[in-house]
VEXDREN-2710 file (C-alpha; in Angstrom, 1 decimal):
% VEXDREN-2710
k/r/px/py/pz
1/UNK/0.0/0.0/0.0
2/UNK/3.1/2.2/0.1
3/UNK/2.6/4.3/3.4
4/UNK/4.5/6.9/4.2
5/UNK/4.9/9.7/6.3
6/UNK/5.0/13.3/5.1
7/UNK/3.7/16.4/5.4
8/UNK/2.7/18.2/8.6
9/UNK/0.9/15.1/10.6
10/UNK/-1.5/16.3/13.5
11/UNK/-1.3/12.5/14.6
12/UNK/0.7/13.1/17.6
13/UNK/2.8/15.6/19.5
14/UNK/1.1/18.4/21.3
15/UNK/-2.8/18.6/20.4
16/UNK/-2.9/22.4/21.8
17/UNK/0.3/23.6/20.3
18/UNK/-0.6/21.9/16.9
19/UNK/-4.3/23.3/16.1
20/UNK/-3.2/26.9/17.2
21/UNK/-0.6/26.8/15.2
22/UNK/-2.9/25.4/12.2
23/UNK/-5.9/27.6/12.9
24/UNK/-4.1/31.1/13.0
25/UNK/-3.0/30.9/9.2
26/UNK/-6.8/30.3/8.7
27/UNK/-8.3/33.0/10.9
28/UNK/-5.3/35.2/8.6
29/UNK/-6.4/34.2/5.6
30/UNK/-10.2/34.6/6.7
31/UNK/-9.4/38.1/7.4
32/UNK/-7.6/38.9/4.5
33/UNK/-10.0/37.4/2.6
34/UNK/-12.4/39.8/3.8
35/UNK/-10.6/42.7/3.4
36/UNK/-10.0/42.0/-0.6
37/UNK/-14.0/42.0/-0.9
38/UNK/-14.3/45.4/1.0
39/UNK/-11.4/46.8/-1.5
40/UNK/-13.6/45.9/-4.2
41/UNK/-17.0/47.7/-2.7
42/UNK/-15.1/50.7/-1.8
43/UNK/-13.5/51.1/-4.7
44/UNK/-16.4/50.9/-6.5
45/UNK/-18.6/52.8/-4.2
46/UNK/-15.9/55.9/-4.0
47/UNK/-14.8/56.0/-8.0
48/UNK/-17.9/54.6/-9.8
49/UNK/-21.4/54.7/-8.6
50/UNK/-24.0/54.0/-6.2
51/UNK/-25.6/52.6/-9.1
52/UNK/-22.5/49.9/-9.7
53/UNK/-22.2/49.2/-5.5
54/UNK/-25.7/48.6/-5.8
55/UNK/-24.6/46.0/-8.7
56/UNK/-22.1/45.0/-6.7
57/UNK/-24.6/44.1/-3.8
58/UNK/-27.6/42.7/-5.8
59/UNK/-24.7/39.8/-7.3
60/UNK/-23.2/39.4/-4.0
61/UNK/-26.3/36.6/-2.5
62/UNK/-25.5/34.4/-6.3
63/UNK/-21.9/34.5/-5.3
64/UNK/-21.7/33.5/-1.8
65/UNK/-24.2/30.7/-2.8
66/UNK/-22.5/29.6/-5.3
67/UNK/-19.1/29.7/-3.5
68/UNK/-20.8/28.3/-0.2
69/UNK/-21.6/25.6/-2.0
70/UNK/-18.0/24.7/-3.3
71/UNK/-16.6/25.1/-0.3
72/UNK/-18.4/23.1/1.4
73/UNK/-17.1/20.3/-1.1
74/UNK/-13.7/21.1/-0.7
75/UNK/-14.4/20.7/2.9
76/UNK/-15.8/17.0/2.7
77/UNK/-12.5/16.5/0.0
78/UNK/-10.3/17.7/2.6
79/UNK/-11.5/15.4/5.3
80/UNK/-11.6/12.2/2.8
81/UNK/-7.4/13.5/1.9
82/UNK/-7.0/14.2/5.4
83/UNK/-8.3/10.5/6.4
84/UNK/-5.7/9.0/3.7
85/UNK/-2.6/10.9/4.9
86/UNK/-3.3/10.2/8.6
87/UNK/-3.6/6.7/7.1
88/UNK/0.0/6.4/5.5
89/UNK/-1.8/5.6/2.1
90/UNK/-0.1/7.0/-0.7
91/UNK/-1.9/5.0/-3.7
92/UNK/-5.6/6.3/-2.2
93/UNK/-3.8/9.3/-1.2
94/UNK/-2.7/10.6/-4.6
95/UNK/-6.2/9.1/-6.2
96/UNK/-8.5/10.9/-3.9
97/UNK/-6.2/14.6/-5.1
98/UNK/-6.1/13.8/-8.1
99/UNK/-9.7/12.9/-8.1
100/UNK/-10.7/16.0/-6.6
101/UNK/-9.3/18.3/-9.0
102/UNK/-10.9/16.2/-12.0
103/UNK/-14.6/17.3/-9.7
104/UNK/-13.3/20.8/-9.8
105/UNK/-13.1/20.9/-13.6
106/UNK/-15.8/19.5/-14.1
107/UNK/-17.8/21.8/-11.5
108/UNK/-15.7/24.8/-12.7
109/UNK/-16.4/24.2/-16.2
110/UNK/-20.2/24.0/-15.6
111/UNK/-20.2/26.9/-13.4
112/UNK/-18.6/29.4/-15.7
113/UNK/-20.5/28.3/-19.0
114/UNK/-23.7/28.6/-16.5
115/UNK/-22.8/31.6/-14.8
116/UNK/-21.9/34.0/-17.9
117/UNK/-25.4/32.2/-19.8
118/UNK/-27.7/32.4/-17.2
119/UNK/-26.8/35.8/-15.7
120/UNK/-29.5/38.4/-16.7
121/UNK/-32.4/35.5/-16.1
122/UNK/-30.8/34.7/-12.7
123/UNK/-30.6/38.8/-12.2
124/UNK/-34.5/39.4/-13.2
125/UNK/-35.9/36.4/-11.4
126/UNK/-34.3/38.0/-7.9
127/UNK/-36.4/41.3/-9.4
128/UNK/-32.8/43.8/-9.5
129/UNK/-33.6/47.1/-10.7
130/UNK/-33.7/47.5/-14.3
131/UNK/-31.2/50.9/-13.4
132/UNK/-28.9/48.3/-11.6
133/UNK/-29.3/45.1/-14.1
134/UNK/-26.7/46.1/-16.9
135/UNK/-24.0/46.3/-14.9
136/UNK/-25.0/43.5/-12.6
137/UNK/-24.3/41.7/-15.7
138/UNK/-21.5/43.0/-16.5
139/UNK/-19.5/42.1/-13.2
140/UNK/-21.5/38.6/-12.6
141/UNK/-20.5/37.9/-16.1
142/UNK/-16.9/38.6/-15.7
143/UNK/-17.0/37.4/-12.2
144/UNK/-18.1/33.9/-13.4
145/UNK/-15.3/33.9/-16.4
146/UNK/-13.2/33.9/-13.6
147/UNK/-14.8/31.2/-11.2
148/UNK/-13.4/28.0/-12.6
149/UNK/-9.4/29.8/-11.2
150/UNK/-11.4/30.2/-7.8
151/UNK/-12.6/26.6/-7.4
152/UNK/-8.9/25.6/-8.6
153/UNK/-7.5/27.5/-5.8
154/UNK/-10.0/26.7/-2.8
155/UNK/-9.6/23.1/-3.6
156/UNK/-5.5/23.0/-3.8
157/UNK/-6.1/24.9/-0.4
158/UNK/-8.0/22.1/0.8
159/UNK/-5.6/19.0/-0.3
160/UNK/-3.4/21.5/1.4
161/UNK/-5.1/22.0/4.6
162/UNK/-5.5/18.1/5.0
163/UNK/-2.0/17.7/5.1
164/UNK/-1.1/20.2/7.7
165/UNK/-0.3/22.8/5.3
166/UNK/-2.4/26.2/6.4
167/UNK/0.5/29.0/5.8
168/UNK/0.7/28.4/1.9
169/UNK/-2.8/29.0/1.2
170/UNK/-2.1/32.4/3.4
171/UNK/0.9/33.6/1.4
172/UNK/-1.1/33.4/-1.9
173/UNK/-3.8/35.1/-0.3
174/UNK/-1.5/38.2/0.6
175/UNK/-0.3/38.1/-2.6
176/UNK/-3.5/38.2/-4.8
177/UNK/-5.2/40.4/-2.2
178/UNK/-2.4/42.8/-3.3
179/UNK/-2.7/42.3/-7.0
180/UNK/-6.8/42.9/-6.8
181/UNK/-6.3/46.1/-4.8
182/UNK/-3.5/47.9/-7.0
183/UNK/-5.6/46.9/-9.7
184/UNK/-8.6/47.8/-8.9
185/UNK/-7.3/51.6/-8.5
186/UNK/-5.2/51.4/-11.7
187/UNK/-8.6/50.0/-13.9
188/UNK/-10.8/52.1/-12.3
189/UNK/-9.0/55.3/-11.3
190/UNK/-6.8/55.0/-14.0
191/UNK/-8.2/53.8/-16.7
192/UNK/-11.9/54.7/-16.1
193/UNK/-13.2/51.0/-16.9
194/UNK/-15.5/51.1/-13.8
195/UNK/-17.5/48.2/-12.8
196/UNK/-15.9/45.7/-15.0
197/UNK/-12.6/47.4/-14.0
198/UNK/-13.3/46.1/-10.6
199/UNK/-14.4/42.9/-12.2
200/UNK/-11.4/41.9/-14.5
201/UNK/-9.0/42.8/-11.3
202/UNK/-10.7/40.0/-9.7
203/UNK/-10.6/37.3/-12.1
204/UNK/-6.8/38.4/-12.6
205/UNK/-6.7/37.9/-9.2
206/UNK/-8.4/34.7/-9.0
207/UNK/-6.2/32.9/-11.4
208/UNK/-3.0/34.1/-10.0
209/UNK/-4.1/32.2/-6.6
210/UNK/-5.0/29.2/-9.3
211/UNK/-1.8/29.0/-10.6
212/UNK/0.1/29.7/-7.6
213/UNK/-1.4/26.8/-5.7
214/UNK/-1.5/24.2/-8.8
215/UNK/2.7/25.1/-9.0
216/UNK/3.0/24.1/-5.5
217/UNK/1.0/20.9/-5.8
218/UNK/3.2/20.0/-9.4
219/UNK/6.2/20.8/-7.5
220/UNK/5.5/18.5/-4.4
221/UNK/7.5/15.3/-4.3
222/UNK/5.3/14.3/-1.3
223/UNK/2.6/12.0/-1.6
224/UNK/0.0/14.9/-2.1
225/UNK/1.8/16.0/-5.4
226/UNK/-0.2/16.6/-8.7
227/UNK/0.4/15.0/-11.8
228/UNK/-1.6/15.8/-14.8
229/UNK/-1.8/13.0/-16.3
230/UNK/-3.2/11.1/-13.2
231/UNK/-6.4/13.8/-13.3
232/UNK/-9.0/11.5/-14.3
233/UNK/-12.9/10.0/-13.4
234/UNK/-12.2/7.5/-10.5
235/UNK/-15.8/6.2/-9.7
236/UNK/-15.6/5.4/-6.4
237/UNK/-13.4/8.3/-4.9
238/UNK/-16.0/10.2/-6.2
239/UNK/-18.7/9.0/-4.3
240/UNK/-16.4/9.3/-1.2
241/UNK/-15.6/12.7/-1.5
242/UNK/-19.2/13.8/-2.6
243/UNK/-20.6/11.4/0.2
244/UNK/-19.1/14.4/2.7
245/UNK/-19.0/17.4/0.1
246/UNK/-22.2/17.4/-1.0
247/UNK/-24.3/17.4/2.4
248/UNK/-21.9/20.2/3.3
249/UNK/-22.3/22.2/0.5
250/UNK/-25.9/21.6/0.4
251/UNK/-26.0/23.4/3.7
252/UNK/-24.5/26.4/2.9
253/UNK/-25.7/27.0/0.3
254/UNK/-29.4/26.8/1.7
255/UNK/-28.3/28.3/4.7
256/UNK/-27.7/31.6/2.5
257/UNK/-30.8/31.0/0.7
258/UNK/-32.6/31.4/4.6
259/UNK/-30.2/34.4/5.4
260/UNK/-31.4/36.4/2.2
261/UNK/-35.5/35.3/3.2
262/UNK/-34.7/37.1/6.8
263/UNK/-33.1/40.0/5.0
264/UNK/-37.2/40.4/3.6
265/UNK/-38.6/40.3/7.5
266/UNK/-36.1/43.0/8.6
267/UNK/-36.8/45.1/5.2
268/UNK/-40.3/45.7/7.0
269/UNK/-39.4/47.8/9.9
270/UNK/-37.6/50.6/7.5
271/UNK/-34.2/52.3/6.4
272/UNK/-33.1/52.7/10.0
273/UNK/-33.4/49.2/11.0
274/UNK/-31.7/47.8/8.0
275/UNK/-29.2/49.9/8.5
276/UNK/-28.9/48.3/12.2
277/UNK/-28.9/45.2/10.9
278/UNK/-26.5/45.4/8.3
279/UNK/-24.0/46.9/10.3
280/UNK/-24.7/44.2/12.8
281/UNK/-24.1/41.8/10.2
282/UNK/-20.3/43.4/8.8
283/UNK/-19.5/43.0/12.7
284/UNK/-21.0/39.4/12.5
285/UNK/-18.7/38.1/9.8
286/UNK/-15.2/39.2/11.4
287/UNK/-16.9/37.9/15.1
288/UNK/-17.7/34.4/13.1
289/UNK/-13.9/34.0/11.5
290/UNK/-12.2/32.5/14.8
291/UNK/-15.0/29.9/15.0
292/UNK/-14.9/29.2/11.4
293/UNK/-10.9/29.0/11.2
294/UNK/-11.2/26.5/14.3
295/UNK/-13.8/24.4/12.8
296/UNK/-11.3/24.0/9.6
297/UNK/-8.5/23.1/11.6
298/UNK/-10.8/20.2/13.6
299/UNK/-11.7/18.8/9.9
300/UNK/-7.9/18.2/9.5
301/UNK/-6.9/17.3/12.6
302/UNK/-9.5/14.5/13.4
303/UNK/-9.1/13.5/9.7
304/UNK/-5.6/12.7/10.0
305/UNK/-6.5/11.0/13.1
306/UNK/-9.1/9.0/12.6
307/UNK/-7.0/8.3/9.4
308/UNK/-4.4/7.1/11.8
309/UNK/-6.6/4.8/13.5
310/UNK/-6.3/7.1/16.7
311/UNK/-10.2/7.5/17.6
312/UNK/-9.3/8.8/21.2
313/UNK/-7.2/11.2/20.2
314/UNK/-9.3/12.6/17.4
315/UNK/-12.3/13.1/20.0
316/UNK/-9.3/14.6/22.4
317/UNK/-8.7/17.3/19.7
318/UNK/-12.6/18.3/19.1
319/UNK/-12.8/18.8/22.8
320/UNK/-9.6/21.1/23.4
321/UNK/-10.9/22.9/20.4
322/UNK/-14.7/23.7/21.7
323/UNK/-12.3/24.8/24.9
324/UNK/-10.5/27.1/22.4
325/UNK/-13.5/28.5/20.3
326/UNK/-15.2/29.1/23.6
327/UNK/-12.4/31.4/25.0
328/UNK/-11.8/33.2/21.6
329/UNK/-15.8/33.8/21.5
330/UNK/-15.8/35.0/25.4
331/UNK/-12.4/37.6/24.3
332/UNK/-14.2/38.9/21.3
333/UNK/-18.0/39.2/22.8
334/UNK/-16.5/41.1/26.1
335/UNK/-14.8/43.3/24.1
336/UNK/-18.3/43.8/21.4
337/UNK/-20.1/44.0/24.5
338/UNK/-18.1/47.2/25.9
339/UNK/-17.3/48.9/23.1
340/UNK/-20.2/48.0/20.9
341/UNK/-21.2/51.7/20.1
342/UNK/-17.4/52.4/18.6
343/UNK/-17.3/49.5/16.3
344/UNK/-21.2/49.9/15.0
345/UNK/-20.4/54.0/14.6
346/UNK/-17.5/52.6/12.0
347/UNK/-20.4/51.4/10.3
348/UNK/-22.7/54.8/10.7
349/UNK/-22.7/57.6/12.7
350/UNK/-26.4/57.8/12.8
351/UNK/-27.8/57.6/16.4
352/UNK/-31.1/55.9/15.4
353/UNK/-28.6/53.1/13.3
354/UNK/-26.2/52.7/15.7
355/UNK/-28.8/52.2/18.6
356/UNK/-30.7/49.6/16.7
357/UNK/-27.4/48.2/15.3
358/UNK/-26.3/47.7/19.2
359/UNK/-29.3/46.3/20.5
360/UNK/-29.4/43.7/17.8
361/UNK/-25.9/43.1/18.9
362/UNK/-26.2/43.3/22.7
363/UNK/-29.3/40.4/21.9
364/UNK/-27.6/38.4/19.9
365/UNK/-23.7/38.6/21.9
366/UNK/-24.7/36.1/25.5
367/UNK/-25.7/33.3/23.0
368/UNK/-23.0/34.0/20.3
369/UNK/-21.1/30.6/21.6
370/UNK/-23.6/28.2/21.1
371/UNK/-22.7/29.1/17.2
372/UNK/-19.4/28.6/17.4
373/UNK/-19.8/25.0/19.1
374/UNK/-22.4/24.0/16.2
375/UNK/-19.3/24.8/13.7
376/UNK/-16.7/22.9/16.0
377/UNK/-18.9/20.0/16.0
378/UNK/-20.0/20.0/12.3
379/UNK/-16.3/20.0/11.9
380/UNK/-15.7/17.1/13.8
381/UNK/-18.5/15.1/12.4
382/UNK/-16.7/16.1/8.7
383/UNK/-13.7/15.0/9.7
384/UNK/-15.5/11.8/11.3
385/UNK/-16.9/11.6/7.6
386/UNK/-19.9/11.9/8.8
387/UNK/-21.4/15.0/6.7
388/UNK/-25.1/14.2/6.7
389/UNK/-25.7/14.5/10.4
390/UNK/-24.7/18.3/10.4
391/UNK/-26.3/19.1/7.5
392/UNK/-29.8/18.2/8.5
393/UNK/-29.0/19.7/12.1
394/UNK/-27.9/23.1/10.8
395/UNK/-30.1/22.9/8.0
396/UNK/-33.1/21.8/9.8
397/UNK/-32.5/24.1/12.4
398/UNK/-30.7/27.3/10.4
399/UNK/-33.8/27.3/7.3
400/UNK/-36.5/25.0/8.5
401/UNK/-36.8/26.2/12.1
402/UNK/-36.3/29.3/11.8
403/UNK/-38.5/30.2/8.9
404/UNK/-41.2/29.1/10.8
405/UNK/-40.0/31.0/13.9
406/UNK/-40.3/34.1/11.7
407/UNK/-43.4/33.4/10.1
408/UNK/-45.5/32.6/13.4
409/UNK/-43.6/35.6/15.4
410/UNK/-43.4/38.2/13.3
411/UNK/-47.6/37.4/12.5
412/UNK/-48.0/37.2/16.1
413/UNK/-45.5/40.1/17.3
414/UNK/-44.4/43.3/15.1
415/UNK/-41.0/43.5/17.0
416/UNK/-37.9/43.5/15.3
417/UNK/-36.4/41.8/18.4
418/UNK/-39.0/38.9/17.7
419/UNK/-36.9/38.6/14.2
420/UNK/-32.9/38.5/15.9
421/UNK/-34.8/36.3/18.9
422/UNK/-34.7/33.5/16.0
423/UNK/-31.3/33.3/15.1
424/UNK/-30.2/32.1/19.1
425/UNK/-32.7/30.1/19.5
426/UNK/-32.0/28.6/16.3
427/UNK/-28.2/28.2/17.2
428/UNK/-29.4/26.2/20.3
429/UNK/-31.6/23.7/18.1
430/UNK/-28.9/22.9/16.2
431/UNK/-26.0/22.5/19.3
432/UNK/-27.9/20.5/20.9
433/UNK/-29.0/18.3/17.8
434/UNK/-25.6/17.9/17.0
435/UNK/-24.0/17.8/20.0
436/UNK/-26.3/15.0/21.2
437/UNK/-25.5/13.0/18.1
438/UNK/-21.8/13.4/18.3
439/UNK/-22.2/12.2/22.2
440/UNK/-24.6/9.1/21.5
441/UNK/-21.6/8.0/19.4
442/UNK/-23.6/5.8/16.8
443/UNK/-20.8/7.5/14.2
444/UNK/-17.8/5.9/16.1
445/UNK/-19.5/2.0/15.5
446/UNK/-20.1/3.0/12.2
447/UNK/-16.5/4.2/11.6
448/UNK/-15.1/0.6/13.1
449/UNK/-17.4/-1.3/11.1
450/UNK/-16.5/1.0/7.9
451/UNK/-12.6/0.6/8.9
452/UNK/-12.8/-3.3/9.1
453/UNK/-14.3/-3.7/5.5
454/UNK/-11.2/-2.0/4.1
455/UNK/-9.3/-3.6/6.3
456/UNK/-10.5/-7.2/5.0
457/UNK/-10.5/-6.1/1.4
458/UNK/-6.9/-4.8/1.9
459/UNK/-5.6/-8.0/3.0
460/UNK/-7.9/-9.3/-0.1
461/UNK/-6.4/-7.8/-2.7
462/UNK/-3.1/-8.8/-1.3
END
């Protein structure tokens, strides 16, 4: 079977030092990530128009669907490449990345072709402006040229997460967040392109990442390296890796879907409100990044182990790490909680927005943790294998539950507090869901069962 070990192994050592050290990179690249979209909004909203942010905006929900999606692939790839290098295996090792990037093709080519097609029809049936359509267009259209480069480079992330590998996926980060901010300035300041300025410095951008990351995999000499040739339909793998990506990506995507249905509740209690709320919700992203950086790092790190055959230690890992998230939550919510009025006025200096923007905070804050223990725990179960079980919690708990929260409240109460009221209690179905699976530990007599199979047809095939 050719095992070997390479790489940056999580299977033993220090379980503390080790997913720090892995999670900071991410919450880095998370952060940086977020700064190369605002570049692109405030570029456009200072040097073109409000009627190109508004374009901006009105693609933005397409986007993070689409990309929530794939990511949530590359997270159930991840853990399946994680499992295998934990594991030693080299032959399913280099079949499961090389399988992976023959899905991203595949995806990528279907996406763009879709995308740059379907763009005005997708544009009209969310009813955007007709002042705001053409350039919507425009940039979606461009955008999605450019998407099949972005896929490439979140999945070569991913084969490089599940070896240990979280600061390369950082340094091509810094340097593509670079190249989209210069040019973004030099097509739109400079050259006056506008929108599609803004636009073309992303894809740029985008396939610079692309390329950066598919060098590094060519490059490799380790068991995770890329060949071309080897990129090719392997039946099986396929159905492993989608077995975990699709029930992820499923999740997010619909999760967004539920996120832009509550944007049309808030929308009822006017400009003011909205303006809360979306102030609220710039704060919400940057409070969310430790939690999300942690729950990457517990993919990988249980992956390898459970790869390893280490079952303890995995479950060791997803502990210290709830330990971890909860700390980093506490830090950052103190801090909101204190100086909550400062960090909303960033956002507006309107007393009426920045008094509802901090009482949605102030609501939402004492319950903020049991969010970041659902993502700990979907992690683990990913990392486990076990995708479908988070999905339905979140899902059933995130869209299902909480559309129906909304639709009873908000008939039975006209407060806007009834409306932020669903997302904790939301948070808490899904914890507990989850957190009760992950404890009745049906998933662990699956994995031994699943582990013996191979195990027998191993020593078959020998």
């Amino acid at each position: 079977m050719g095992k070997v070990k390479q790489g940056n192994a999580m299977t033993e050592g220090n379980m503390v030092q080790q997913i720090v050290l892995f999670t900071i990179p991410l919450l880095l690249g998370n952060l940086l990530q977020q700064l190369y979209n605002t570049a692109d909004v405030v570029v456009v909203g200072q040097f073109v128009s409000s009627a190109a942010l508004a374009a901006v905006g009105s693609s933005s929900s397409i986007i993070n669907m689409l990309v929530g999606f794939f990511m949530g692939v590359s997270t159930g790839a991840s853990a399946i490449i994680s499992q295998f290098f934990g594991a030693g295996d080299m032959r399913k090792m280099r079949h499961a990345v090389h399988t992976t990037l023959f899905i991203t093709i595949v995806i990528g080519i279907f996406s763009t072709f879709f995308g740059v097609l379907a763009s005005p029809t997708i544009l009209h049936l969310m009813q955007t402006p007709e002042e705001v359509v053409q350039e919507a267009v425009i940039y979606l259209r461009i955008y999605f040229l450019g998407i099949g480069a972005l896929m490439i480079y979140n999945m070569g992330s991913a084969i490089l997460r599940a070896v240990g590998d979280s600061k390369r996926p950082l340094y091509f980060l810094v340097v593509t967040s670079v190249i989209n901010v210069v040019l973004d300035v030099v097509f739109v300041v400079v050259f006056h392109l506008g929108i599609a300025g803004v636009a073309w410095a992303t894809l740029i951008a985008q396939v610079v990442s692309a390329v950066l990351v598919m060098v590094v995999l060519y490059r490799s000499h380790e068991m995770f390296g890329l060949h071309l040739k080897g990129i090719r339909y392997d039946g099986p793998m396929v159905g492993r890796i989608l077995q975990v990506g699709l029930p992820s990506g499923f999740q997010q995507s619909v999760t967004a879907i539920s996120n832009v249905m509550v944007q049309y509740y808030v929308n009822a209690f006017g400009t003011a409100v909205i303006a809360g709320f979306s102030a609220y919700l710039k704060i919400d992203t940057f409070l969310l990044m430790p939690m999300q950086s942690i729950s990457l790092a517990v993919v990988t790190f249980v992956g390898q182990n459970v790869g390893a055959g280490q079952i303890d230690r995995a479950k060791k890992g997803v502990g210290i790490s709830a330990v971890l998230g909860l700390i980093t939550n506490g830090v950052c919510c103190i801090g909101l909680w204190f100086f909550g009025d400062q960090v909303v006025g960033i956002f507006s200096s309107d007393p009426e927005v920045m008094a509802y923007g901090v009482e949605i905070m102030k609501i939402m804050l004492p319950l903020y943790f049991l969010l970041g223990l659902t993502l700990i725990y979907a992690g683990a179960m990913r990392g486990f294998g076990e995708a479908v079980p988070p999905m339905l919690a979140m899902t059933g708990s995130f869209v299902v539950l909480r559309q129906i929260f909304l639709f009873v409240g908000t008939h039975l109460f006209q407060s806007m507090d009834v409306i932020i009221f669903g997302y904790p209690i939301t948070w808490f179905a899904s914890f507990v869901t989850l957190y009760g699976y992950y404890r009745l530990g049906h998933w662990e007599k699956r994995h031994f069962w699943n582990r013996k199979q191979q195990q027998d047809q191993s020593l078959s095939a020998q």
